[in-house]
Wavefront OBJ file of the C-alpha trace (Angstrom):
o trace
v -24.118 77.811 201.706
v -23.139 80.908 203.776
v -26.911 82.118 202.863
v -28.458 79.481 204.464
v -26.261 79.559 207.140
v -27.589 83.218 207.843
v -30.914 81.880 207.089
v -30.646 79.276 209.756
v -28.787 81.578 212.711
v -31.660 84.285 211.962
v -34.435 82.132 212.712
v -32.928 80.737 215.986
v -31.417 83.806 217.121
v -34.370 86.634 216.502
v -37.576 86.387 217.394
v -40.399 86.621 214.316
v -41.722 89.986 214.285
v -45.938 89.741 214.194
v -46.350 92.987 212.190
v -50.646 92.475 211.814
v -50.839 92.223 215.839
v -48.631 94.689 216.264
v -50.770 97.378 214.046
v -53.536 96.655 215.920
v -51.508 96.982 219.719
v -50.396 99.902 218.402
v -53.961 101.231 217.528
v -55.651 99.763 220.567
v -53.240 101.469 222.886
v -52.943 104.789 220.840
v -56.621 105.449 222.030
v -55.280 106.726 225.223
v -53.609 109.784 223.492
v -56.789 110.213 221.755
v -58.765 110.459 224.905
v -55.589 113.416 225.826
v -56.484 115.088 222.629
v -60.363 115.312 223.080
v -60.489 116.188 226.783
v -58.058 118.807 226.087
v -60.374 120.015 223.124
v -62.959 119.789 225.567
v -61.342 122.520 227.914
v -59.843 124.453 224.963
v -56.117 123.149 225.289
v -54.125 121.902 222.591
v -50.932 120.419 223.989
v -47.855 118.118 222.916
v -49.483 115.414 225.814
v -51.861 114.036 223.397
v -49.104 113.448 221.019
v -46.349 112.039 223.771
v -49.502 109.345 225.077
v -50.609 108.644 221.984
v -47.104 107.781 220.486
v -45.767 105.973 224.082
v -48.909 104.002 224.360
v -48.737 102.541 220.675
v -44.979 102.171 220.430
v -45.842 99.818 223.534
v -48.823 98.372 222.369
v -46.803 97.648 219.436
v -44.125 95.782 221.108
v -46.475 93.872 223.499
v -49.219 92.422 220.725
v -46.095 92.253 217.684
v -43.232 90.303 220.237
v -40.625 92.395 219.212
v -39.813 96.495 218.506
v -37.887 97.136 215.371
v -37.086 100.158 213.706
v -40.369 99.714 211.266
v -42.378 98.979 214.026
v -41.550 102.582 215.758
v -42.449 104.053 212.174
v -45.473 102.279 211.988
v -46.215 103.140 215.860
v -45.817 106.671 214.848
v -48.049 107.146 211.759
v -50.864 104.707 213.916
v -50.488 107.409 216.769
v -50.824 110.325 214.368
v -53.578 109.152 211.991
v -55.479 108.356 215.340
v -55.218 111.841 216.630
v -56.672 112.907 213.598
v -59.099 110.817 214.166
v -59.941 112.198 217.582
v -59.649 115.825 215.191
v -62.628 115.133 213.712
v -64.597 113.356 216.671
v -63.979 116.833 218.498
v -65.269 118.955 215.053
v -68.410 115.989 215.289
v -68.882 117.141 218.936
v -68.756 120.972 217.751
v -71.214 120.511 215.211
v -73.687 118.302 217.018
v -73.483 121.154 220.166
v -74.480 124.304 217.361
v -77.173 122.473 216.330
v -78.101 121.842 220.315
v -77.829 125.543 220.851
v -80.299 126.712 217.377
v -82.415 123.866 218.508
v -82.934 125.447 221.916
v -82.781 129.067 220.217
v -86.006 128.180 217.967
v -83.855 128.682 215.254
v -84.381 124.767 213.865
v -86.454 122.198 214.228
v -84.775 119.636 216.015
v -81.332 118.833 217.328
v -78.677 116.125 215.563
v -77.334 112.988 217.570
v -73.801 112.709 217.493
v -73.780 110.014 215.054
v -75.266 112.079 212.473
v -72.214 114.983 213.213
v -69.962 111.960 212.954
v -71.544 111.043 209.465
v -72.221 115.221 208.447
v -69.202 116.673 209.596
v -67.069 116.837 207.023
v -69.659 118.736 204.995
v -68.474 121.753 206.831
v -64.627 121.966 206.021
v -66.291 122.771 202.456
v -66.641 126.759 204.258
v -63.627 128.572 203.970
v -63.935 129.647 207.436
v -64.081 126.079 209.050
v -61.348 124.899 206.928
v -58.957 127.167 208.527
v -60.236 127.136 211.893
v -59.947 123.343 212.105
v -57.400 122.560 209.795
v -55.461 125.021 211.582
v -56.137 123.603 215.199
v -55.263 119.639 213.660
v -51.663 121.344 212.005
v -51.246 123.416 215.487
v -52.007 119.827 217.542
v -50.036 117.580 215.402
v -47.045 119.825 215.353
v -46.864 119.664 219.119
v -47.321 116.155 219.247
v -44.427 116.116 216.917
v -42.890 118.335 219.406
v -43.809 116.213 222.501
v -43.290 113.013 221.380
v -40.011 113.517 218.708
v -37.538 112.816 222.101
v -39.063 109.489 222.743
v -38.983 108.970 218.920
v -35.633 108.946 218.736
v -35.285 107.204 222.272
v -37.303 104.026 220.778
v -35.700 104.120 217.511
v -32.307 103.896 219.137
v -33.565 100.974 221.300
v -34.748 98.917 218.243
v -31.491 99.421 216.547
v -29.453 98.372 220.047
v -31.471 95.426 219.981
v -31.216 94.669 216.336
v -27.108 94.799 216.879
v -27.397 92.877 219.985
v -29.530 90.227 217.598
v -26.347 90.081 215.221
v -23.969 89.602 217.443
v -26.011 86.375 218.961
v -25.799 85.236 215.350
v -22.074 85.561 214.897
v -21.476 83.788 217.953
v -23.698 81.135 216.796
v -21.523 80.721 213.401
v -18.804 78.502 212.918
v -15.632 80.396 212.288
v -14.633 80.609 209.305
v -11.477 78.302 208.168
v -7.789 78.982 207.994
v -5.916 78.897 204.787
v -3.447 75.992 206.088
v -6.820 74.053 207.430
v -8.262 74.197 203.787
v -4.845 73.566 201.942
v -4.731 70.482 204.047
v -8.320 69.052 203.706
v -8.239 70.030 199.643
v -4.762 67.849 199.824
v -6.778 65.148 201.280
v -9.446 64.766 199.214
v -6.882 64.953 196.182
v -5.232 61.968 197.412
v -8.194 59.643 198.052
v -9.552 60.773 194.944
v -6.261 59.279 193.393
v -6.347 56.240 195.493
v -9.822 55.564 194.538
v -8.854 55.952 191.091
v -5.960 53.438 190.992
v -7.324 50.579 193.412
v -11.341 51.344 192.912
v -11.415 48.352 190.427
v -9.328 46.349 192.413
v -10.978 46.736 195.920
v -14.542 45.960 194.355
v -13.417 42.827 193.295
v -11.881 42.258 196.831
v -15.321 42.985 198.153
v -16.604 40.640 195.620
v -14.899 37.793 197.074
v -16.417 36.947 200.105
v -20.199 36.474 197.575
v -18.526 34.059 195.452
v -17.093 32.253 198.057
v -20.283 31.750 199.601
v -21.988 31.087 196.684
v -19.452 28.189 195.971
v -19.976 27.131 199.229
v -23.666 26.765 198.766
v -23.575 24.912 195.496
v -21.224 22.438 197.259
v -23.402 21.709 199.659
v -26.941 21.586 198.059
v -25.123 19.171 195.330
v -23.965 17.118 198.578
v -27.162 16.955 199.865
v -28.244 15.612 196.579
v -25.778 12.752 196.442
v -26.703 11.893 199.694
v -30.490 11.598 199.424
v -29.575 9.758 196.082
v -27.428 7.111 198.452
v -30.308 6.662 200.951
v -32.953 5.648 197.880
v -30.146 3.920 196.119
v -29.663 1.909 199.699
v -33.574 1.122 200.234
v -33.946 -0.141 196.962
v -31.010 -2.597 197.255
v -32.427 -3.204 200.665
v -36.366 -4.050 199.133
v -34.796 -5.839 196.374
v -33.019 -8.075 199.237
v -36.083 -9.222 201.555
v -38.206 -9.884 198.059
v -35.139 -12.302 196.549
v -35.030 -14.332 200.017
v -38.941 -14.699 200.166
v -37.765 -16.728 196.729
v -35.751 -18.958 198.390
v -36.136 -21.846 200.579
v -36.067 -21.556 203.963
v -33.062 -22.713 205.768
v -33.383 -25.774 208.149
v -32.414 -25.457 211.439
v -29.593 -28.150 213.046
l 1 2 3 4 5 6 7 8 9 10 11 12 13 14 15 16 17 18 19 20 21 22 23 24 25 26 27 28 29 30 31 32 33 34 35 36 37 38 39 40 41 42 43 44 45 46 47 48 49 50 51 52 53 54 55 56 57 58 59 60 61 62 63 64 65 66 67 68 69 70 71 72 73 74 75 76 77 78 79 80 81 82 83 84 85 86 87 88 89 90 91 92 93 94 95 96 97 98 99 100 101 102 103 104 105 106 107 108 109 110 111 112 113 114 115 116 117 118 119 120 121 122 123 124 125 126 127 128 129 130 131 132 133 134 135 136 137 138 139 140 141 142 143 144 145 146 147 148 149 150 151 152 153 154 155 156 157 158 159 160 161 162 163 164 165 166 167 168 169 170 171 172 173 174 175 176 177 178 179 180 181 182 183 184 185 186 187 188 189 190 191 192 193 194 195 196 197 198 199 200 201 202 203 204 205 206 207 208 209 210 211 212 213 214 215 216 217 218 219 220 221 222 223 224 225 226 227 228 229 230 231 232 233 234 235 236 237 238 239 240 241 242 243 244 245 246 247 248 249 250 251 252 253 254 255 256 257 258 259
């Protein structure tokens, strides 16, 4: 009972939390930090701003497309953010590769240059070279670490909002539930029910057949009259046939003379 009570206040009181949509906000509006990350790759920067947009913009996206922030929606705002960055990562190592392969091309050293969808779909060939490993596994560690560092404060800030609001959504709950009873109130409606149970017990019999009255009264009532009506339709034939048997026994006899 008091579980579907909960049940009941928690759908009216909170709104329903659209985790699918809010994925996606969160990944639509994370973009922005990625476009922070590779423009800063772009003039050799790496910076905690990529990692303060790209969490901001996705803990908001997340909120606007989901209807609601909660705690797991921050987490899931976060790692979003973060695997989005390291998304932008490798678009920047793409870039990298597809401008070396520019520079032999125009050196004579190949035969022809790459498109950048080819880097996109090649790149990850190179991390196989020692070298490129650590030079761009060390930039991603080096650029996610100060995002961490960039973003952690507003972390914290939106995690403490989602558990304010949370609170604030269980509070409009316990207003919304009947308090519970006093001792006395129960003693005296369990006393109630006691003694109606024992009054039902000891005139139950008796009261249905006081109910059952009223039925047979009107069914006595009925039979009296239908076996009235009977008698009296009986009468009426009885009365014609006296009546017919009258007019054909004076067509027998003689008429009477007039003085």
């Amino acid at each position: 009972m008091e579980q579907d009570r909960d049940t009941v206040v928690q759908e009216t009181t909170e709104k329903k939390e659209r985790v699918a949509l809010g994925i996606l906000g969160a990944f639509l509006f994370s973009l922005a930090g990625a476009a922070v990350w590779v423009l800063l790759d772009i003039v050799g920067f790496l910076a905690a701003l990529s990692g303060l947009v790209g969490v901001f913009c996705a803990i908001q996206g997340y909120r606007i497309f989901s209807g609601k922030l909660t705690k797991r929606g921050v987490i899931i705002s976060v790692v979003v953010a973060f695997l989005v960055l390291v998304g932008a990562w490798y678009c920047c190592m793409a870039r990298d590769m597809m401008l070396a392969y520019r520079e032999m091309y125009e050196a004579g050293e190949i035969a022809a240059p790459i498109t950048y969808a080819t880097a996109l779909l090649n790149a990850w060939r190179a991390l196989g070279d020692k070298q490129m490993l650590l030079a761009y596994g060390g930039s991603l560690l080096l650029g996610l670490g100060f995002a961490v560092l960039g973003s952690f404060a507003f972390i914290k800030k939106s995690l403490g909002q989602a558990n304010a609001q949370k609170e604030a959504e269980k509070a409009a709950g316990a207003q919304a539930i009947p308090q519970e009873l006093t001792p006395e109130a129960k003693a005296a409606i369990e006393a109630y029910e006691a003694k109606a149970r024992r009054a039902s017990g000891e005139y139950g019999e008796d009261a249905e057949e006081a109910v059952n009255i009223p039925e047979a009264v009107d069914e006595a009532a009925h039979e009296g009259a239908t076996e009235a009506g009977e008698i009296h339709e009986a009468a009426a034939a009885n009365s014609e046939q006296i009546k017919h048997e009258w007019q054909e026994l004076l067509k027998d006899q003689d008429p009477v003379e007039k003085e």
